[in-house]
C-alpha positions as CSV (number, residue, x, y, z in Angstrom):
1,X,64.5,140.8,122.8
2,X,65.9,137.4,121.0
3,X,68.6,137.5,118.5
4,X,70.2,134.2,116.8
5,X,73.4,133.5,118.6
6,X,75.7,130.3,118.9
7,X,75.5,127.7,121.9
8,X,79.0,129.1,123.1
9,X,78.0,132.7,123.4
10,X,74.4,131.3,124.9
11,X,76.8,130.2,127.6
12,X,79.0,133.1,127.2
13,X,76.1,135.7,128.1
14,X,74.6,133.1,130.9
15,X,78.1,133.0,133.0
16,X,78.7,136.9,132.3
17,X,75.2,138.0,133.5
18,X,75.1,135.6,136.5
19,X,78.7,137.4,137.5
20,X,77.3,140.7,137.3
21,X,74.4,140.0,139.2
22,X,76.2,138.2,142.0
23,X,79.3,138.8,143.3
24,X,80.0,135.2,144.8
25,X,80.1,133.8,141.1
26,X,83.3,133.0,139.3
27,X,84.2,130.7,137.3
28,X,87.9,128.5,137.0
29,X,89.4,125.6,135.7
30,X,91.9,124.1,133.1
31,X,92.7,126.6,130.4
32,X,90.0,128.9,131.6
33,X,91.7,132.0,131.1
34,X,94.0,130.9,127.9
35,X,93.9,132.5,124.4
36,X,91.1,130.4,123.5
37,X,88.4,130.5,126.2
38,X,87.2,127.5,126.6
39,X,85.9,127.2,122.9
40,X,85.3,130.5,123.1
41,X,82.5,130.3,126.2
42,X,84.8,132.1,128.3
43,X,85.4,135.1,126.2
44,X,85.9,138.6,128.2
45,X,85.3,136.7,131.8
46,X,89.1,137.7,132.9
47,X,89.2,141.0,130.9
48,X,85.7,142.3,132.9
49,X,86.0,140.6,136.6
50,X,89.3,140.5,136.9
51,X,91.7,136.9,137.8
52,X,90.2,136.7,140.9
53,X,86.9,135.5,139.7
54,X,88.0,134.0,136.3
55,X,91.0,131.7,136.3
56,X,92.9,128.8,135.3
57,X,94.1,126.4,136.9
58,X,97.1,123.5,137.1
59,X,96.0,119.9,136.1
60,X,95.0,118.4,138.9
61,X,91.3,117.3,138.2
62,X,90.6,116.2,142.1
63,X,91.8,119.4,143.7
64,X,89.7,121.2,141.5
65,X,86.5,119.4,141.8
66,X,87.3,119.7,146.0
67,X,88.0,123.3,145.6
68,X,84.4,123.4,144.2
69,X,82.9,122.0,147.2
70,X,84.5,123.9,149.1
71,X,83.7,127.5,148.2
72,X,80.2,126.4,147.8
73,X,79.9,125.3,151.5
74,X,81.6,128.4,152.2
75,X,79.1,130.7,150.7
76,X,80.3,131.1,147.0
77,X,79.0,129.6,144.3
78,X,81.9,128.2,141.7
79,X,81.3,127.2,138.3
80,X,84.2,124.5,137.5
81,X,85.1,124.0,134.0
82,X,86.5,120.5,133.1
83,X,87.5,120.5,129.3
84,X,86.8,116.9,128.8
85,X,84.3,114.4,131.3
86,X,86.9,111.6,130.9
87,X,89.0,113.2,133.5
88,X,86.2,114.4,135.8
89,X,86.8,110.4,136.5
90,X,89.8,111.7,138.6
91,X,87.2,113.9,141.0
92,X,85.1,111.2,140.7
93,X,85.8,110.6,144.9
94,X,85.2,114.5,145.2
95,X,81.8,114.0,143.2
96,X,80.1,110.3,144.3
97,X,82.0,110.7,147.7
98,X,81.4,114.6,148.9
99,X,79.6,116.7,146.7
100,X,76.7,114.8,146.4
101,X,76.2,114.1,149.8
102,X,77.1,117.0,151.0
103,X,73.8,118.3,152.0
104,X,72.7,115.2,153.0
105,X,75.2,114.6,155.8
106,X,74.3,117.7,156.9
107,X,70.5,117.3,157.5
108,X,69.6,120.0,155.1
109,X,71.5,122.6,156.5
110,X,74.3,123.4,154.2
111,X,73.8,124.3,150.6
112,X,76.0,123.1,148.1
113,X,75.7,125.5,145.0
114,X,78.2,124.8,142.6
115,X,78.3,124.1,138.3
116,X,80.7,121.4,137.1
117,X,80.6,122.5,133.1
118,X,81.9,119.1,131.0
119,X,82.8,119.0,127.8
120,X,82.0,115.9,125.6
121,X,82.1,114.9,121.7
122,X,84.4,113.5,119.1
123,X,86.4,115.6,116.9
124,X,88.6,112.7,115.1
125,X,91.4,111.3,116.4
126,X,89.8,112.1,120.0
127,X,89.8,108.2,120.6
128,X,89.3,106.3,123.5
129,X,90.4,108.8,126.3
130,X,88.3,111.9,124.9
131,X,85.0,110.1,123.9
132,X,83.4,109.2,127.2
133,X,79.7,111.4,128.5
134,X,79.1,109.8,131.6
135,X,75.7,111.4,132.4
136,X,74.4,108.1,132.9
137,X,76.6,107.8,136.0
138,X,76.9,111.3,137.1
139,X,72.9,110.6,136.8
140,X,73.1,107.2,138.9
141,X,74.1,108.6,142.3
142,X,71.7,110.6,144.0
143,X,72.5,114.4,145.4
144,X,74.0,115.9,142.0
145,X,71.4,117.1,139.1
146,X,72.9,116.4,135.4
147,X,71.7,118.5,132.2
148,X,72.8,118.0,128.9
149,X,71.0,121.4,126.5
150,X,71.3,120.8,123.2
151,X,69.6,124.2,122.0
152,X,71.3,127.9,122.3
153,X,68.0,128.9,124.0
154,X,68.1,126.0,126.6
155,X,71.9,126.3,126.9
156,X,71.7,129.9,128.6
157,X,68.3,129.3,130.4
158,X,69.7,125.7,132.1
159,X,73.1,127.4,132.7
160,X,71.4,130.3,135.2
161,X,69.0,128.1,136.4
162,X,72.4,125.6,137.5
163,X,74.1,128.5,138.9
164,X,71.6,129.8,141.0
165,X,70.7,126.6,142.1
166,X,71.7,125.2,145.8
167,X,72.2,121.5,144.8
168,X,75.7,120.7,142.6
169,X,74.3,120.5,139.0
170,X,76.7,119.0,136.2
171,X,76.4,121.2,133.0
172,X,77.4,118.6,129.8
173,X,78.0,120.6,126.5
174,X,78.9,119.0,123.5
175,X,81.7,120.6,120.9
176,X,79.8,120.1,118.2
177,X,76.9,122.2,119.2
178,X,79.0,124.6,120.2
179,X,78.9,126.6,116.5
180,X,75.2,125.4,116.5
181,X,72.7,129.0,116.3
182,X,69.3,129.8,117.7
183,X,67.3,132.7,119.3
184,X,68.0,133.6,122.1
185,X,66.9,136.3,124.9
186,X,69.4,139.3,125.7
187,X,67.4,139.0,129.0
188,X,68.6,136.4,131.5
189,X,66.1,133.9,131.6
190,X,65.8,130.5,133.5
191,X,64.9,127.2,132.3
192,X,63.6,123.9,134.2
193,X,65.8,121.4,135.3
194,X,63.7,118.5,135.5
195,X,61.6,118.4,132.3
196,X,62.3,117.0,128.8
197,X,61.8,119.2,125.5
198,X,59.9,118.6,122.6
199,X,61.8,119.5,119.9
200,X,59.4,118.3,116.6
201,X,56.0,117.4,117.0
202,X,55.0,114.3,115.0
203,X,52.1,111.1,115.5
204,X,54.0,108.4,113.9
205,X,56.8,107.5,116.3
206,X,58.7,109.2,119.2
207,X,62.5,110.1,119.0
208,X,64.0,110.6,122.7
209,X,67.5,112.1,122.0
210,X,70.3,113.4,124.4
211,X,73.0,116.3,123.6
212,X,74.0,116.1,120.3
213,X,71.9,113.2,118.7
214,X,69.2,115.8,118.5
215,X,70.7,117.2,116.0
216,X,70.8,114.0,114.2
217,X,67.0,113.3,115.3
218,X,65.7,116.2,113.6
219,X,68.0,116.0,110.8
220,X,66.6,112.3,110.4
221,X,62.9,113.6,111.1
222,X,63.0,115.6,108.3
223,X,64.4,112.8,105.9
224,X,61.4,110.5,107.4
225,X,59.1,113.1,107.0
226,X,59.6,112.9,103.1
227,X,58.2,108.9,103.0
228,X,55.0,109.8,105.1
229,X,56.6,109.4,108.5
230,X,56.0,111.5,111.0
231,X,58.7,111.5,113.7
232,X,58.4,113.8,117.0
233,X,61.8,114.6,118.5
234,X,62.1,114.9,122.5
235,X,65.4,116.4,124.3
236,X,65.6,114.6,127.3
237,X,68.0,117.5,128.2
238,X,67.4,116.8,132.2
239,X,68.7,113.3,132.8
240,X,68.8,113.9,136.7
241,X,66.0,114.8,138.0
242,X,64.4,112.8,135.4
243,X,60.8,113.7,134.6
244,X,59.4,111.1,132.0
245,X,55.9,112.5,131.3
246,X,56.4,114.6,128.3
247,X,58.0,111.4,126.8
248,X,55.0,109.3,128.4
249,X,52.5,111.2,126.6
250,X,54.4,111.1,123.6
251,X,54.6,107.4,123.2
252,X,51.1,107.3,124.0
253,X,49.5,109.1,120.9
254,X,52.5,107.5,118.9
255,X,52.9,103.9,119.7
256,X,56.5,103.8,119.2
257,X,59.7,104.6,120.7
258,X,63.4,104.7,119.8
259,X,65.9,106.5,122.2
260,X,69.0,107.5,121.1
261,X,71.5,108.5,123.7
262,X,74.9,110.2,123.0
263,X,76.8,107.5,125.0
264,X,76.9,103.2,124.9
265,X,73.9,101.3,125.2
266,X,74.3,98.9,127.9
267,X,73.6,100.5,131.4
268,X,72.6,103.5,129.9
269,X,70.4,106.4,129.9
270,X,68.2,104.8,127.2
271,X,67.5,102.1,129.6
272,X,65.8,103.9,131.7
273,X,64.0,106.0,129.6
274,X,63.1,102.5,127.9
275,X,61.9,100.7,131.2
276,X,59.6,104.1,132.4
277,X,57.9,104.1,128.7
278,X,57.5,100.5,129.2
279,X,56.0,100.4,132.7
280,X,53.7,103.3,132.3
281,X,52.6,102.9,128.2
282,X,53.0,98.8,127.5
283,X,49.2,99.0,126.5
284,X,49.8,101.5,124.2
285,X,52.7,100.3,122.3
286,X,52.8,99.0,118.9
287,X,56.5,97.9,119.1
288,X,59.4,97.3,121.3
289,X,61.2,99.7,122.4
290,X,64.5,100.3,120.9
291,X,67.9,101.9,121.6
292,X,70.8,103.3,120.0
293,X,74.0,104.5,121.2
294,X,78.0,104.2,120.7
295,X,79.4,100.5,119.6
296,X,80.2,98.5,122.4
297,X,83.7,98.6,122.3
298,X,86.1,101.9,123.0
299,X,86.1,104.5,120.6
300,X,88.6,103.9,117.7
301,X,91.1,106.6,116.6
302,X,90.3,106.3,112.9
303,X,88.0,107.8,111.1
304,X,86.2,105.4,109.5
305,X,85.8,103.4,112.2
306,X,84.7,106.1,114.3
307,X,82.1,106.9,111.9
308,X,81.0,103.5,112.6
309,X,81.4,103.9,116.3
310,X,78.6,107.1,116.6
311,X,75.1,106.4,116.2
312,X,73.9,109.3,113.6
313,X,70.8,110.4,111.5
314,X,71.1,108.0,108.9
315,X,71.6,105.5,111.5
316,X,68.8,106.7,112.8
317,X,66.2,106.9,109.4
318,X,67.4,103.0,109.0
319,X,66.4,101.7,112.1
320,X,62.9,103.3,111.6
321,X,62.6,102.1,108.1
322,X,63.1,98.3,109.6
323,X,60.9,99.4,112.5
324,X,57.8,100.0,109.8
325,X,58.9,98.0,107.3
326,X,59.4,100.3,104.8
327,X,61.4,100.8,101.5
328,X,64.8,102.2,101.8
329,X,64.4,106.1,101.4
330,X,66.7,107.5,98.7
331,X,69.3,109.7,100.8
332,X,70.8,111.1,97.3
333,X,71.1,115.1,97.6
334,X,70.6,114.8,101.7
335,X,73.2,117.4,103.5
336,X,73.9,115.2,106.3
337,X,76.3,117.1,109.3
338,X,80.1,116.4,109.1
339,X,82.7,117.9,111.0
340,X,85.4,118.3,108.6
341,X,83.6,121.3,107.2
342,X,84.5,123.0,110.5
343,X,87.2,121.1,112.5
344,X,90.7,122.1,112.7
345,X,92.2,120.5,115.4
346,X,91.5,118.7,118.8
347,X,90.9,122.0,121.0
C-alpha cells in the first residue's frame, strides 16, 4: 500500500527495513546518531538496533570511508553517511584508490557491498566549501555506481537496491528535496540502477535533469506548457552505470535537447549526456544541444549572487524561449520554489 511521505522518511523506511531484514546492515558516520538525524533520515536507527549498528563518528572523513571498505570485504555491508560531498574529497584516496578497485584486484572474488550517502545543495551562506556534487567524478572512475533520486518513490527503491548491492554505490541526496512528498510503498521495493526516469512526457523538446533541477524542470515544464510548449522531463537519476536510451528515444520524437545538471558545466555530466544524444540522434535533431549548470566560478556566499550562481526554472523557461524563438512568457502570478519559506539554518 502507497501513502505520500517526504524524501527523508523514503530513506528513513529504506535503511530501517534493510536493517531488519539483514543483520550485517548498519549504518554510521558524522552526526549520525545526534539530536537531529541526519536531516531527520536517521530517525529511530539508534533507539531500535542499538549503537552498535547506528553510530556516529569523529571527523575524520578518510578513516571513515576506509572503515567502509573494510567491513564490506569483511562480510558486512556499511552504509556511510557523509553530511556534505565536499569532504568526501578527503576519502577521495579510500574511494578512486581502494574501493573502486577493490573487486577488481581481486579477480572477482571479493564483494565490496557498501553505501556512501552524500549530502549536496545550497542553503545560503553554504558558499564555496558546501556547494560542490561531484557525481561527475565519483562517475568518472570505473568500479563505484553513482545515483542521484530526486523522487520519494525512487529515493527508497534506489536506496535498497544500493544496499543490497555487491559493488560500492554512492547515494547523493539533495537538502532541498528532502521536505519534497510523494507516494510511496510501505513495502520495500527495489528500483534500477542503471536507467533514467521520465518524469513528464512531452513532443516538443526534452529536458535531462539531475537531483534537484528536476524539480525546476517540471516546475518550468509546466510554465512552457502554458505558451504551447510541450517539454518532457527525464531524471537521469543513474549517472554511473549510465544507460542513455530512454533519453535517446526522447530526443528522437522531439528534436531537441537541453540538459540541466545540478553541478558546473564544463567536464560535466551534461557533457556526456550531450555527446551520446549527439552520436546516436544527430539526424534527428533540430538544434544543438545545450547545457546548463552552476556559473563557472565558486559559489558565492551572498544571496543574490548565489541566486545567480544556480541554474533554476526560470533559467530554464528562458533558454527554451531563445531556443524556439518565442515571446517572453509572462511569469506574473508563477509560485516559483524558494528556500526561505523553509530554511532556518545551515544543518
Amino acid at each position: 500500500m502507497s501513502r505520500s511521505i517526504t524524501y527523508r522518511d523514503a530513506i528513513n523506511e529504506a535503511i530501517l527495513q534493510e536493517m531488519k531484514r539483514d543483520e550485517r546492515v548498519f549504518v554510521y558516520g558524522i552526526d549520525v546518531a545526534d539530536h537531529k538525524r541526519i536531516f531527520g533520515s536517521t530517525r529511530g536507527l539508534v533507539e531500535t538496533f542499538g549503537p552498535e549498528r547506528c553510530f556516529s563518528t569523529p571527523l575524520s572523513e578518510d578513516a571513515l570511508t576506509g572503515m567502509a571498505l573494510g567491513a564490506a570485504v569483511n562480510g558486512l555491508r556499511p552504509i556511510l553517511v557523509h553530511m556534505r560531498v565536499d569532504f568526501m574529497l578527503l576519502g577521495m584516496n579510500q574511494i578512486a584508490n581502494m574501493i573502486s578497485s577493490f573487486r577488481y584486484g581481486s579477480g572477482g572474488l571479493v564483494n565490496v557491498p557498501l553505501v556512501i550517502r552524500a549530502v549536496i545543495g545550497r542553503g545560503w551562506g553554504q558558499s564555496y566549501q558546501h556547494s560542490k556534487t561531484m557525481h561527475a567524478s565519483f562517475a568518472h572512475i570505473p568500479g563505484i555506481k553513482v545515483v542521484m533520486p530526486a523522487t520519494p518513490y525512487d529515493a527508497k527503491g534506489m536506496l535498497i537496491s544500493a544496499i543490497r548491492d555487491d559493488n560500492p554505490v554512492i547515494f547523493i541526496e539533495h537538502r532541498w528535496l528532502y521536505d519534497a512528498y510523494g507516494e510511496v510503498p510501505e513495502e520495500p521495493y527495489t528500483e534500477p540502477l542503471s536507467q533514467a526516469k521520465v518524469l513528464r512526457s512531452g513532443k516538443d523538446i526534452t529536458i535531462v535533469a539531475t537531483s534537484w533541477m528536476n524539480v525546476e524542470a517540471v516546475k518550468a515544464a509546466e510554465v512552457l506548457s502554458k505558451a504551447g510548449i510541450s517539454a518532457e522531463v527525464i531524471d537521469a537519476r543513474s549517472i554511473s552505470p549510465f544507460d542513455e536510451t530512454v533519453i535517446v528515444d526522447s530526443v528522437k520524437k522531439t528534436g531537441h535537447c537541453i540538459v540541466i545538471d545540478d553541478d558546473w558545466i564544463h567536464c560535466g555530466f551534461g557533457a556526456e549526456v550531450a555527446a551520446r544524444v549527439s552520436e546516436q540522434c544527430f539526424g534527428n535533431l533540430k538544434s544543438p544541444v545545450e547545457r546548463m549548470g552552476y556559473a563557472a566560478t565558486p559559489c558565492p556566499c551572498a544571496r543574490p549572487l548565489e541566486n545567480l550562481f544556480y541554474p533554476n526554472a526560470v533559467s530554464l523557461i528562458k533558454k527554451i524561449e531563445n531556443k524556439f524563438d518565442l515571446e517572453p512568457i509572462d511569469l506574473t502570478g508563477e509560485d516559483f520554489y524558494s528556500y526561505e519559506k523553509k530554511f532556518r539554518g545551515p544543518f
